[in-house]
N, C-alpha and C positions, 0 to 999 in steps of 0.2 A: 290348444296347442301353442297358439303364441303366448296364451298369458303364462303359459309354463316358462317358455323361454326367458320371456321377458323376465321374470321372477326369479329366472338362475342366472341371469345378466346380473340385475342388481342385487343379488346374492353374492358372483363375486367381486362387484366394484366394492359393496359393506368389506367384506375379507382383504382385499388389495387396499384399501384406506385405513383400514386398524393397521394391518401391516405394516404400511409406511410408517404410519404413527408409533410405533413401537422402536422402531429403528431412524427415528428422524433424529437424533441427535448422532447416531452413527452416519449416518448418509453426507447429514450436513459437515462432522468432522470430517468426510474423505473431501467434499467440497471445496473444503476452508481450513485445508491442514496445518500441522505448528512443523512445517520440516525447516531440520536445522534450528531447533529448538534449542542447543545448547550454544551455539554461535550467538543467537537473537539474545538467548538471553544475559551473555557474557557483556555485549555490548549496549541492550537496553540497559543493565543494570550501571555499567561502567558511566555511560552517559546521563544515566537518569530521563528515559524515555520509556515509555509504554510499551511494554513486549507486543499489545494486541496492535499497538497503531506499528509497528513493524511490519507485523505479518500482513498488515493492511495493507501498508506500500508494497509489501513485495508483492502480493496476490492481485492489486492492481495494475501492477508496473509490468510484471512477466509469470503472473503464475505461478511463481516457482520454476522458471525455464533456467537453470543455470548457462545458459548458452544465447539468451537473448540478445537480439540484437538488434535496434530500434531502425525504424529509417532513417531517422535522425542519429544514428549513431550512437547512442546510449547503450551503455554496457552492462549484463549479467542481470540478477535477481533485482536491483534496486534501481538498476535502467538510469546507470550515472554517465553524466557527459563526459568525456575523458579532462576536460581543460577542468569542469568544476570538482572532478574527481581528486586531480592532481594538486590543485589547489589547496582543498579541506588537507589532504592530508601533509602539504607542506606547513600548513598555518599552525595545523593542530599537532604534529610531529608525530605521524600514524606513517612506520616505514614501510615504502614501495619500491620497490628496482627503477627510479628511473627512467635507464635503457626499453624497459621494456613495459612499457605502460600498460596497453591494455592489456597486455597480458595477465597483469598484476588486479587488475580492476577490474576482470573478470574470474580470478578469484575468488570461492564465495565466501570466504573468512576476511578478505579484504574489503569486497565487494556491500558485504552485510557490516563490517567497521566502521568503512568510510561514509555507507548510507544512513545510520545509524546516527553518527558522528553530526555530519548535513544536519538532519533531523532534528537535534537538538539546537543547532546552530538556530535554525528557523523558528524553532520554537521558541526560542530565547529572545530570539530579535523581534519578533509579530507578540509574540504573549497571547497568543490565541493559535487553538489547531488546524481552523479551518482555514485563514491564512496563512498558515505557514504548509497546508498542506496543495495552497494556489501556488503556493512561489517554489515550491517542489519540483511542480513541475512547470511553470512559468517563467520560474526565475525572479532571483528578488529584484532587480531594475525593476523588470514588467512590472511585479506588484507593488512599489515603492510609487512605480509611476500611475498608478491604479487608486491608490490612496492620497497619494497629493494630486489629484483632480476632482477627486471627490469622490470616482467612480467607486470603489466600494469602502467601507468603513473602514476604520484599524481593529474595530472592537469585532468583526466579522459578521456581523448582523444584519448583513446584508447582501452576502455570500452571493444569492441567485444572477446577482449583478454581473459578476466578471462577466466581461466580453468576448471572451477565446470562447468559442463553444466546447473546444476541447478539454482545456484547463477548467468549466464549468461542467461537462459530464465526468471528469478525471476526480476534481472534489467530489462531487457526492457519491460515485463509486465508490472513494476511496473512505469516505464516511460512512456510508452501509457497509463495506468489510470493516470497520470499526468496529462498529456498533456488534455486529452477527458475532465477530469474535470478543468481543466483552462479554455477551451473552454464553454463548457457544461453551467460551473457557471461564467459569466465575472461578 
């Protein structure tokens, strides 16, 4: 009698394992979804940035929470500070109301613009993604001040280094949503 059991036990873990396996690229896309797929892709394209590394920040930053809102104060899908929000899009001439800021940068066609926008900024500046995906959410001071100490490379080969523990599990978070959705989306 038990080895019967036993026997229909792992009878249906074999059946509940093919299972998964058959539907693991549907599981994984509910996981690590492309929403707002045509907003990402207006502005990765416009800026010349990686649609996958988008969804990466957002799905690190807030999930796809259109409504997030950091303790620190960072706003919507891309969890942007209001002053470096306002900034990008003064430099870059990307129109917001103003009057009504976060209102505006919590927007998600803004929201995903100006994060976008950021993104390319950093990427342009560092020339590498793993730094420019520290100062994302660090800040470029912090990471400028990071690299002229020595404490991590410019060439990012040394990543493990930063010191934020936060900004050190934030990167490689946001490198495994990288990576899943390179894979995920070929």
């Amino acid at each position: 009698m038990k080895n019967k059991k036993l026997f229909i036990i792992i009878i249906l873990i074999l059946i509940i394992i093919a299972f998964l396996g058959v539907f693991q690229d549907k599981i994984q896309k509910i996981i690590y979804p492309k929403k707002y797929n045509e907003i990402v892709s207006i502005y990765a394209e416009e800026y010349n940035v990686e649609e996958n590394l988008v969804f990466a920040v957002i799905k690190a930053e807030s999930n796809f929470k259109e409504e997030a809102v950091s303790h620190k104060e960072a706003i919507g899908l891309m969890q942007l500070m209001e002053e470096t929000a306002v900034d990008v899009a003064r430099k870059y001439g990307i129109e917001i109301d103003m009057t009504k800021t976060k209102e505006e940068i919590a927007n998600v066609q803004n929201n995903i613009n100006i994060g976008t926008k950021y993104l390319q900024v950093l990427l342009e500046k560092y020339k590498n993604t793993e730094i420019a995906i520290a100062a994302y959410n660090a800040g470029i001071g912090t990471v400028d001040k990071w690299i002229e100490k020595g404490i991590i490379k410019p060439d990012g080969s040394d990543i493990e280094n930063i010191p934020y523990k936060e900004t050190n599990n934030y990167v490689r978070k946001t490198l495994r949503n990288y990576k899943i959705y390179q894979d995920l989306y070929k």
